[in-house]
PQR file of N, CA, C, O and H, with PARSE charges and radii, in Angstrom:
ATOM      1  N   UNK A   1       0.802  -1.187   0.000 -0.4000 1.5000
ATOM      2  CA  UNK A   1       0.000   0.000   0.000 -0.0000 2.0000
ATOM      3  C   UNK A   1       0.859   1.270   0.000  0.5500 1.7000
ATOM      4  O   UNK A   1       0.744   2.188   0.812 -0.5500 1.4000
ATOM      5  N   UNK A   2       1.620   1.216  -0.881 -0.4000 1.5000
ATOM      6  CA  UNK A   2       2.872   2.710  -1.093 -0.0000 2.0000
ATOM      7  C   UNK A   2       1.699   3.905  -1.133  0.5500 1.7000
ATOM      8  O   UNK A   2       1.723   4.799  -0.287 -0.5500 1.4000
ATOM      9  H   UNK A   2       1.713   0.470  -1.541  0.4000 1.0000
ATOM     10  N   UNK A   3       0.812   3.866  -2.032 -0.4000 1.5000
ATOM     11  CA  UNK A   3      -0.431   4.979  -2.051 -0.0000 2.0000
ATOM     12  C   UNK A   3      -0.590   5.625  -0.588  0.5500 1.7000
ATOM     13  O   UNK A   3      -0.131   6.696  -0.189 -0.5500 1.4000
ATOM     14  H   UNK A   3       0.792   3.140  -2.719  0.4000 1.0000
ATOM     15  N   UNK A   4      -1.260   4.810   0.007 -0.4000 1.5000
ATOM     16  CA  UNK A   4      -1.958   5.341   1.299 -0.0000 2.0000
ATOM     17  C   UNK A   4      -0.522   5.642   2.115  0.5500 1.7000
ATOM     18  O   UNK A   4      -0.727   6.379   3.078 -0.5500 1.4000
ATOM     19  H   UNK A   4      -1.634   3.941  -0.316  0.4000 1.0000
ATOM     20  N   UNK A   5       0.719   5.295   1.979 -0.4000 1.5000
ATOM     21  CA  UNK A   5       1.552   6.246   2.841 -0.0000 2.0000
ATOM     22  C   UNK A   5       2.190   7.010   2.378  0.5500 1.7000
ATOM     23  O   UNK A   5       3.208   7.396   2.950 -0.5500 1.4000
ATOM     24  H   UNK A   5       0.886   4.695   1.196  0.4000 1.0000
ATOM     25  N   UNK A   6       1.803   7.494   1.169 -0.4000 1.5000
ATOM     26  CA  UNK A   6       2.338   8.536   0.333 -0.0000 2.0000
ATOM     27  C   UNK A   6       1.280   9.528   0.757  0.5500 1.7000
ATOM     28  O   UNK A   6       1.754  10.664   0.786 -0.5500 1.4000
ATOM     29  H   UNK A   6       0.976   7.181   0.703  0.4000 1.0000
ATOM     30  N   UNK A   7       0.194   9.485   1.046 -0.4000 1.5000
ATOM     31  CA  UNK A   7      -1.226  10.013   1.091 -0.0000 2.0000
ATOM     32  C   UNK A   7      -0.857  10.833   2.506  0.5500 1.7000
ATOM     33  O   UNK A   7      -0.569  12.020   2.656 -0.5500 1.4000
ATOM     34  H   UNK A   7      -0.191   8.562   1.022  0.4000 1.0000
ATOM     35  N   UNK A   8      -0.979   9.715   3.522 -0.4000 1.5000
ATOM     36  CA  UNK A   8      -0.640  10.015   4.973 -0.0000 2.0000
ATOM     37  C   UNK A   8       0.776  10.650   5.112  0.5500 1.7000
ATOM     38  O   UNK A   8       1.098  10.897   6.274 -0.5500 1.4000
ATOM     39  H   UNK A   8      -1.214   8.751   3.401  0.4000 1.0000
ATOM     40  N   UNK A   9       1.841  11.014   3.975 -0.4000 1.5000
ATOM     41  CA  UNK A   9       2.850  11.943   4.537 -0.0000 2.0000
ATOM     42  C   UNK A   9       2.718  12.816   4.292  0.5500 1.7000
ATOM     43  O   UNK A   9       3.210  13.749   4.928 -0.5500 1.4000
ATOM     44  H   UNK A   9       1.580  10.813   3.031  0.4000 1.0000
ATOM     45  N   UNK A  10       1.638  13.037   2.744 -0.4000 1.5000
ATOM     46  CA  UNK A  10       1.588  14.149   2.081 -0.0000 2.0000
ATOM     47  C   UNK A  10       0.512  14.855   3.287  0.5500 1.7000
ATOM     48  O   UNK A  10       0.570  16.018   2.889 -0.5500 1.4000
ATOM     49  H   UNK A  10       1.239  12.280   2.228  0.4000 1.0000
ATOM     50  N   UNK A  11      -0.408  14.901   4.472 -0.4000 1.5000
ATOM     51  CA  UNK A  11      -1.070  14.872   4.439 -0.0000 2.0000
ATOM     52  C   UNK A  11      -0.592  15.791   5.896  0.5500 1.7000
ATOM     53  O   UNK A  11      -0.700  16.995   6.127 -0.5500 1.4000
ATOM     54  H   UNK A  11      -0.455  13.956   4.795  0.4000 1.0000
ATOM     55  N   UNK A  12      -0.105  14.819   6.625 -0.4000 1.5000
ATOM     56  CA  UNK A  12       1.278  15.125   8.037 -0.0000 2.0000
ATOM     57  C   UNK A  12       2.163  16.238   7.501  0.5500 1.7000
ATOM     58  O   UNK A  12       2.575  16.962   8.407 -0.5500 1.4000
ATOM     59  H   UNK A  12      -0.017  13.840   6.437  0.4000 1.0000
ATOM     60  N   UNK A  13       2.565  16.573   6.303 -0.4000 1.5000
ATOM     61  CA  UNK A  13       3.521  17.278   6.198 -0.0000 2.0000
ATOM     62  C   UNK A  13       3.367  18.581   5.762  0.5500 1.7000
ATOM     63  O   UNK A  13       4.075  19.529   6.102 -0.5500 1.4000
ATOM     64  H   UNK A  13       2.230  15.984   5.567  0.4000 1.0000
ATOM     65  N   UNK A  14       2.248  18.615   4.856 -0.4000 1.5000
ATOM     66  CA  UNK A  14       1.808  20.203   3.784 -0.0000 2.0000
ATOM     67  C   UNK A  14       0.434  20.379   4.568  0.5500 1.7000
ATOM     68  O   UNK A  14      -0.323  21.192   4.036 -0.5500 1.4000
ATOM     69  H   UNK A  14       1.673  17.844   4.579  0.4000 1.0000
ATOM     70  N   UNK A  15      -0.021  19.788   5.704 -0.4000 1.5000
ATOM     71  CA  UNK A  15      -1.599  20.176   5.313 -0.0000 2.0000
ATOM     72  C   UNK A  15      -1.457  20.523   7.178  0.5500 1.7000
ATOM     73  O   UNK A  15      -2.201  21.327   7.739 -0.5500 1.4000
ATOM     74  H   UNK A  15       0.594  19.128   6.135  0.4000 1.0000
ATOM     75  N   UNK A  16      -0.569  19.882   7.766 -0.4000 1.5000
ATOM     76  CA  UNK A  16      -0.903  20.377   9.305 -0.0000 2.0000
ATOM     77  C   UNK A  16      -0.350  21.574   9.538  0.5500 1.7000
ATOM     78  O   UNK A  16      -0.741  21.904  10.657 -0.5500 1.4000
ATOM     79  H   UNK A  16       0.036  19.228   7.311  0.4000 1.0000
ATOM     80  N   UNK A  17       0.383  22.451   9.072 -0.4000 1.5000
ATOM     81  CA  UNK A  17       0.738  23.901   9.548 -0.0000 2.0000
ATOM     82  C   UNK A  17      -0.333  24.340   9.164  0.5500 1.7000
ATOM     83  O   UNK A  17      -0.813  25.002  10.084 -0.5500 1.4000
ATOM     84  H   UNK A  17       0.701  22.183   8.162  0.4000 1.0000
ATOM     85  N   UNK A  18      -1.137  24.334   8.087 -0.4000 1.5000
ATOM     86  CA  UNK A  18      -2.393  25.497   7.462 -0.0000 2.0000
ATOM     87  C   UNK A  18      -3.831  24.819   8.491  0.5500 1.7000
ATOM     88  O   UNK A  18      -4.851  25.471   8.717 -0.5500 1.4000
ATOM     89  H   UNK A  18      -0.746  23.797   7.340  0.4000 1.0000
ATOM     90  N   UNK A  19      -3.595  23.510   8.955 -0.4000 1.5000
ATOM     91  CA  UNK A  19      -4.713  23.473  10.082 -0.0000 2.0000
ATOM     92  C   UNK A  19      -4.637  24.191  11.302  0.5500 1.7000
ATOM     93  O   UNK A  19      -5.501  24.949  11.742 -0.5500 1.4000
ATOM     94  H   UNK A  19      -2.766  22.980   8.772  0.4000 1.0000
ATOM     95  N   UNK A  20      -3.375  23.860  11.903 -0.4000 1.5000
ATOM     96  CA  UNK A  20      -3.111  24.905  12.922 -0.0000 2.0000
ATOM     97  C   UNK A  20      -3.428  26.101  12.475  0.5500 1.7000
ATOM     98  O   UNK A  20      -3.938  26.664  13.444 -0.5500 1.4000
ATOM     99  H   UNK A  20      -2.673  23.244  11.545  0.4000 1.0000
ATOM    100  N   UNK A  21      -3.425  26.796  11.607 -0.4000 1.5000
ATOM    101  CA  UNK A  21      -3.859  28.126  11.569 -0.0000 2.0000
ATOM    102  C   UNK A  21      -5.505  28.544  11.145  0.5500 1.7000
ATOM    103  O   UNK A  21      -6.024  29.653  11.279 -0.5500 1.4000
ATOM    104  H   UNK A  21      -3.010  26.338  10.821  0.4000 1.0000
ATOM    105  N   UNK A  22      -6.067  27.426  10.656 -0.4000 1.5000
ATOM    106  CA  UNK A  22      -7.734  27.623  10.630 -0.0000 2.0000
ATOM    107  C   UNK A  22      -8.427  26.717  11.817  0.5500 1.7000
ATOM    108  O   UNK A  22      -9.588  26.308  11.815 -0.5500 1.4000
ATOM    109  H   UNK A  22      -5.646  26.526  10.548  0.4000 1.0000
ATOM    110  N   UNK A  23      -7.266  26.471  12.997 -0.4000 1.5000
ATOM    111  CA  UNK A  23      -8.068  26.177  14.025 -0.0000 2.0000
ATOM    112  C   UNK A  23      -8.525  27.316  14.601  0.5500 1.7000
ATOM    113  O   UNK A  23      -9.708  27.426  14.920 -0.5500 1.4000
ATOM    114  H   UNK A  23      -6.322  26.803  12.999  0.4000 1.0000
ATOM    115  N   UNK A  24      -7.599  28.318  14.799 -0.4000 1.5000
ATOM    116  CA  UNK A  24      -8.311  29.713  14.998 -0.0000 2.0000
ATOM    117  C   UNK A  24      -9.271  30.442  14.540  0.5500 1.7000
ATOM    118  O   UNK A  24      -9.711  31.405  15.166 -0.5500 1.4000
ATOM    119  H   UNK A  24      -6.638  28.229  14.539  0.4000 1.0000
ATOM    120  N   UNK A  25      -9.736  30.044  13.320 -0.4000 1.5000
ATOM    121  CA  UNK A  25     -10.772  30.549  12.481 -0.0000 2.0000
ATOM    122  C   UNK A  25     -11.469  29.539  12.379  0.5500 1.7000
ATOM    123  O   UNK A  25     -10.962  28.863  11.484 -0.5500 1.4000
ATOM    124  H   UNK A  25      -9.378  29.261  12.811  0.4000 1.0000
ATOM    125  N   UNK A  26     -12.512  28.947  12.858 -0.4000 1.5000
ATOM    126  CA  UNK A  26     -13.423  27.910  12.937 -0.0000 2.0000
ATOM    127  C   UNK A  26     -14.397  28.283  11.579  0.5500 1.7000
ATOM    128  O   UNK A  26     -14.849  27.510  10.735 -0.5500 1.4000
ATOM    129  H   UNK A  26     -12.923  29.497  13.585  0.4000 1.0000
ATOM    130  N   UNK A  27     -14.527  29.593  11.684 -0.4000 1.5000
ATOM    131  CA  UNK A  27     -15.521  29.685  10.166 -0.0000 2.0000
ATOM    132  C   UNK A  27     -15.458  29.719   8.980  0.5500 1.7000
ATOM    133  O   UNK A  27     -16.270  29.461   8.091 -0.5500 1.4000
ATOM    134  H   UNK A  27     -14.160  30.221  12.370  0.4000 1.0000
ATOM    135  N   UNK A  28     -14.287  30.106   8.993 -0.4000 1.5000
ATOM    136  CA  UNK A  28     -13.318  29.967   7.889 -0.0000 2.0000
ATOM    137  C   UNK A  28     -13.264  28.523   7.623  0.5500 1.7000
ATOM    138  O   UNK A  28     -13.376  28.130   6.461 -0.5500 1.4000
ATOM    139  H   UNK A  28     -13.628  30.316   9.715  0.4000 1.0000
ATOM    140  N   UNK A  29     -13.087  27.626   8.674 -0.4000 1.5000
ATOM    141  CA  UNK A  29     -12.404  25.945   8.287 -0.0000 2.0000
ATOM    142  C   UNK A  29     -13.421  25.509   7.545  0.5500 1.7000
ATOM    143  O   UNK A  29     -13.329  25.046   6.408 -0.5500 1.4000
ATOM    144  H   UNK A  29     -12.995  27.945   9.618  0.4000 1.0000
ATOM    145  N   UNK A  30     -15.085  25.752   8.628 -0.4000 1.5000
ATOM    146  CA  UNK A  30     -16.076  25.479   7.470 -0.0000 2.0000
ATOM    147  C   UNK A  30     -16.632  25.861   6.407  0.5500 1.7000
ATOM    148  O   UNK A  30     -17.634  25.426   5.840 -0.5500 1.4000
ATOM    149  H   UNK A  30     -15.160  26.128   9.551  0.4000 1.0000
ATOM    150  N   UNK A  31     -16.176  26.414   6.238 -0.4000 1.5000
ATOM    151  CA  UNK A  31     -16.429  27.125   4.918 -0.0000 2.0000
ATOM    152  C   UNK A  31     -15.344  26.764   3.742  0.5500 1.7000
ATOM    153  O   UNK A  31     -15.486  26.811   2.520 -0.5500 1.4000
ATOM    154  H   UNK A  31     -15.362  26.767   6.698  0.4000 1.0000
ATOM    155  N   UNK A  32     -14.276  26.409   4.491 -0.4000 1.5000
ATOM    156  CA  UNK A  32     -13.452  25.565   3.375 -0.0000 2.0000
ATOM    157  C   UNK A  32     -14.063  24.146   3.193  0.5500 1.7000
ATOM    158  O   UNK A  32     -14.209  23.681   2.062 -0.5500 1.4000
ATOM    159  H   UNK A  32     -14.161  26.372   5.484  0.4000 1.0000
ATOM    160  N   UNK A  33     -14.315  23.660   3.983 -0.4000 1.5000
ATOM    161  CA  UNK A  33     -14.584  22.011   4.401 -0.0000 2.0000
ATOM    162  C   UNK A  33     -15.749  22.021   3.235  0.5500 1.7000
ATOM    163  O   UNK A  33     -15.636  21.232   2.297 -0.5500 1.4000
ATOM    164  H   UNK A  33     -14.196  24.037   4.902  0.4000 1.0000
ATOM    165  N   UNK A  34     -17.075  23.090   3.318 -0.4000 1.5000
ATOM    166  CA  UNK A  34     -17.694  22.914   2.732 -0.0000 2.0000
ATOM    167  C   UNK A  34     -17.760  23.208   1.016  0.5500 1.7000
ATOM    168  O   UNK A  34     -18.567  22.590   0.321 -0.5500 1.4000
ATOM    169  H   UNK A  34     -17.167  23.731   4.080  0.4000 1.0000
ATOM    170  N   UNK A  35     -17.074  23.944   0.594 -0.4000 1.5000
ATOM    171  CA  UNK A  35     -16.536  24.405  -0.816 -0.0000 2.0000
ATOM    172  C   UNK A  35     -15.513  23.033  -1.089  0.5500 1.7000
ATOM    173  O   UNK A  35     -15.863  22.367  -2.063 -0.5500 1.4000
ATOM    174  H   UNK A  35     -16.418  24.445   1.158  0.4000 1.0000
ATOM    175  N   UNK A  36     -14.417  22.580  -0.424 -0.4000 1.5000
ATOM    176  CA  UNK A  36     -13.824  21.205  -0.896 -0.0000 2.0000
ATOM    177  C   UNK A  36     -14.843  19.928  -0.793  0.5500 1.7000
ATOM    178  O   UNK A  36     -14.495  18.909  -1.390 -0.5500 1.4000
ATOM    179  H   UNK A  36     -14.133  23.121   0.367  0.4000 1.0000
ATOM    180  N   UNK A  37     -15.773  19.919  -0.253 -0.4000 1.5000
ATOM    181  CA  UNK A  37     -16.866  18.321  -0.022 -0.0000 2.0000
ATOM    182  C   UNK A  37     -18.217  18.777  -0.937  0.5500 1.7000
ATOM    183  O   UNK A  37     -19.201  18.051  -1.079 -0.5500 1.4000
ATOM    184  H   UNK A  37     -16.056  20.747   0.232  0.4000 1.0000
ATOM    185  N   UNK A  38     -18.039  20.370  -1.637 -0.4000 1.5000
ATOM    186  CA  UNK A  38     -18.863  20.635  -2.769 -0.0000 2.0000
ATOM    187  C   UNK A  38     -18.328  20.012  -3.961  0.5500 1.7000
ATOM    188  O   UNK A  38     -18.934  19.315  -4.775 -0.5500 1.4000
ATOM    189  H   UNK A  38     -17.240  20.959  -1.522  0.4000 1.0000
ATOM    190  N   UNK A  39     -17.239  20.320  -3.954 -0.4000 1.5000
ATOM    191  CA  UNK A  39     -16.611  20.099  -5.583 -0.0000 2.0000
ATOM    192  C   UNK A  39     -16.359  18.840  -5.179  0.5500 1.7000
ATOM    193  O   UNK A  39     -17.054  18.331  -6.058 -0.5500 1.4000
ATOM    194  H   UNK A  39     -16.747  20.886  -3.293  0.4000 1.0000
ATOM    195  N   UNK A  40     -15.923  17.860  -4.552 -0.4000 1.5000
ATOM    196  CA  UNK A  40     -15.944  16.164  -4.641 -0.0000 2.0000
ATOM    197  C   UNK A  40     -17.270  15.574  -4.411  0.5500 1.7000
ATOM    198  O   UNK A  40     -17.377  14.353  -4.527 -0.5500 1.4000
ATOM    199  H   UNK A  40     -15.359  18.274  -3.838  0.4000 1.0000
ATOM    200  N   UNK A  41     -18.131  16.171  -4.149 -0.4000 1.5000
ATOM    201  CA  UNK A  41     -19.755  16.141  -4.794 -0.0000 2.0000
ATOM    202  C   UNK A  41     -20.049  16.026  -6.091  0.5500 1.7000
ATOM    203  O   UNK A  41     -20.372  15.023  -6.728 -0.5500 1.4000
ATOM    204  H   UNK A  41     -18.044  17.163  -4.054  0.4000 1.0000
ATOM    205  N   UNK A  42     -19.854  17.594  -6.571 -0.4000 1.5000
ATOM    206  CA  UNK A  42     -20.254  17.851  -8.010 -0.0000 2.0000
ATOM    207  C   UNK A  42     -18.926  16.560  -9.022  0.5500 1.7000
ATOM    208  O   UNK A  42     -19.229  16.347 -10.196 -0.5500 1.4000
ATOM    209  H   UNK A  42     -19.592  18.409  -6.053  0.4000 1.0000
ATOM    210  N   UNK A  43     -18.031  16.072  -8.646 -0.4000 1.5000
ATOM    211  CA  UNK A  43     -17.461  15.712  -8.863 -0.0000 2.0000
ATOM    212  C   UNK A  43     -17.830  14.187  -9.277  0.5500 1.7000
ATOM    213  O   UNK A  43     -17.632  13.637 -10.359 -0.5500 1.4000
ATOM    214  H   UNK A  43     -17.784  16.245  -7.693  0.4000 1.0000
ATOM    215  N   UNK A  44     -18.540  13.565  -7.873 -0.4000 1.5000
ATOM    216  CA  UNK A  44     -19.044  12.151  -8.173 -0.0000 2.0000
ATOM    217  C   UNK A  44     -20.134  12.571  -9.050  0.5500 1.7000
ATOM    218  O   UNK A  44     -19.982  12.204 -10.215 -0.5500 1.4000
ATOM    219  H   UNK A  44     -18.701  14.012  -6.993  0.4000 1.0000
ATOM    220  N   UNK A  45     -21.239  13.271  -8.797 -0.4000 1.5000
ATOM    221  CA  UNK A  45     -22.406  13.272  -8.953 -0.0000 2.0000
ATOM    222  C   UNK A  45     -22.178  13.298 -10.501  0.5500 1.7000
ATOM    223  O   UNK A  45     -22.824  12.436 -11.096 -0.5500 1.4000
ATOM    224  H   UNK A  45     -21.363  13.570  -7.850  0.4000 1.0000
ATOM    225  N   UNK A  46     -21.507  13.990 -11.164 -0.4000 1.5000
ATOM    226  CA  UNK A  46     -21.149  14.104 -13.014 -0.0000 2.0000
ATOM    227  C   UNK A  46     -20.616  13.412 -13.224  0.5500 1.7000
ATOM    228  O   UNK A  46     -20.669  13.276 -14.446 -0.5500 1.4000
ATOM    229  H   UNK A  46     -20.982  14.690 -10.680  0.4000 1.0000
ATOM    230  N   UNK A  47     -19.579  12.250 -12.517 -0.4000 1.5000
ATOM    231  CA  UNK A  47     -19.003  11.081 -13.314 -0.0000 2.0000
ATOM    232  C   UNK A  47     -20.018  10.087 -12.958  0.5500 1.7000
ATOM    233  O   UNK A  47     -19.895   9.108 -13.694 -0.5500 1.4000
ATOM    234  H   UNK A  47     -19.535  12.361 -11.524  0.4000 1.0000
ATOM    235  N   UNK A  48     -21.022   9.952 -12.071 -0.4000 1.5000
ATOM    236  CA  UNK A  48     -21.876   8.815 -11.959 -0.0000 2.0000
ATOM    237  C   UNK A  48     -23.329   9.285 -12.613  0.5500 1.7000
ATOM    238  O   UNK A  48     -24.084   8.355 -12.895 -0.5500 1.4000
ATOM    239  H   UNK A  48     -21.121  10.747 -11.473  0.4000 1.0000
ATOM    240  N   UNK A  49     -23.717  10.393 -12.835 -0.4000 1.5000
ATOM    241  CA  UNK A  49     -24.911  10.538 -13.781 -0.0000 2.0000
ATOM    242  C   UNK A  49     -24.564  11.171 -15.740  0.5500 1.7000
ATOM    243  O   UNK A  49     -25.098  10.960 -16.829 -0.5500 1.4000
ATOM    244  H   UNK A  49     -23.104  11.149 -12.605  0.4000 1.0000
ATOM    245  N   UNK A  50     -23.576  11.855 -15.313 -0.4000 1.5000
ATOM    246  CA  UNK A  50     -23.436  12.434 -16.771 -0.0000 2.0000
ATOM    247  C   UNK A  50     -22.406  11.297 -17.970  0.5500 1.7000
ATOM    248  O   UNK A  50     -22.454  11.328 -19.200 -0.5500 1.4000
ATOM    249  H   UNK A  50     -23.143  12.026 -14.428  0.4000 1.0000
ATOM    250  N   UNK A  51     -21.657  10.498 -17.206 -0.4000 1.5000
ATOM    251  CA  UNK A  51     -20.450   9.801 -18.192 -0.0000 2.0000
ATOM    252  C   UNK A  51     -21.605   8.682 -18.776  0.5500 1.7000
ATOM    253  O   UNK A  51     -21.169   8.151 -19.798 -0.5500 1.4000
ATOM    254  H   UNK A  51     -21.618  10.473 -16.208  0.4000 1.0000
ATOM    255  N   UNK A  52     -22.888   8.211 -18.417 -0.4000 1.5000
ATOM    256  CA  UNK A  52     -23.266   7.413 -19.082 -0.0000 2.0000
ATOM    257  C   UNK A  52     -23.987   7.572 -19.699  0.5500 1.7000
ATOM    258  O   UNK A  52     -24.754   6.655 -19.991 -0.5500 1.4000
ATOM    259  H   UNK A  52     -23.241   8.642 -17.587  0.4000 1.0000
ATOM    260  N   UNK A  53     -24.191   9.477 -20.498 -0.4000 1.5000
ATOM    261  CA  UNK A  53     -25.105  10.136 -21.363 -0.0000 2.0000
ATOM    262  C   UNK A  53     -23.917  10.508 -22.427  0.5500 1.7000
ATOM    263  O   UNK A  53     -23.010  11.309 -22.204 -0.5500 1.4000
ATOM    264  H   UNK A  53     -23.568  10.222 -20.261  0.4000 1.0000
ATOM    265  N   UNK A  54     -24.135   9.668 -23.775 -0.4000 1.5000
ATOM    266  CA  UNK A  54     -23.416  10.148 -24.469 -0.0000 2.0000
ATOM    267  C   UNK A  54     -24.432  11.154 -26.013  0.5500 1.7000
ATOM    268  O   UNK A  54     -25.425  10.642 -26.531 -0.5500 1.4000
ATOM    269  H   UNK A  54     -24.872   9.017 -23.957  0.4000 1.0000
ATOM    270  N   UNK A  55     -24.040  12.144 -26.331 -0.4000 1.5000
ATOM    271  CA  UNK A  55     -24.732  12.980 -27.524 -0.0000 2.0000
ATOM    272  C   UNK A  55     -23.508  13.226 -28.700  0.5500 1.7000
ATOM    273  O   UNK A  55     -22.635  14.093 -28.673 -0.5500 1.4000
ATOM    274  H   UNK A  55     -23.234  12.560 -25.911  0.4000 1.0000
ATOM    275  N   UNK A  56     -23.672  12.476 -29.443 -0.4000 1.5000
ATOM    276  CA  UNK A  56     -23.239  12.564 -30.563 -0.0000 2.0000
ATOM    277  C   UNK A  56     -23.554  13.704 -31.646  0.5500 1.7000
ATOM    278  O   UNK A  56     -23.031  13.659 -32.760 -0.5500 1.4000
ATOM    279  H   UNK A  56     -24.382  11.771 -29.465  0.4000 1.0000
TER
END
């Protein structure tokens, strides 16, 4: 599983200084949380309803 600990360093290494700093801003975090879990929404939702509409 090289993936998932490539995942978990990338993850420990670039992403925990910028949490520490939107722990202070709680509204801010959600408001990111919710704009990133929008677009991996819109994301499934068009590869699982739109890829099996094809128009020629």
């Amino acid at each position: 599983m090289p993936g998932t600990a490539v995942g978990i360093y990338f993850i420990d290494t670039f992403v925990r200084p910028f949490a520490k700093i939107m722990e202070k801003m709680p509204f801010l975090m959600i408001g990111f949380l919710v704009i990133l879990y929008g677009i991996i929404a819109y994301v499934v939702l068009k590869s699982a309803y739109v890829a099996d509409e094809h128009h020629y």
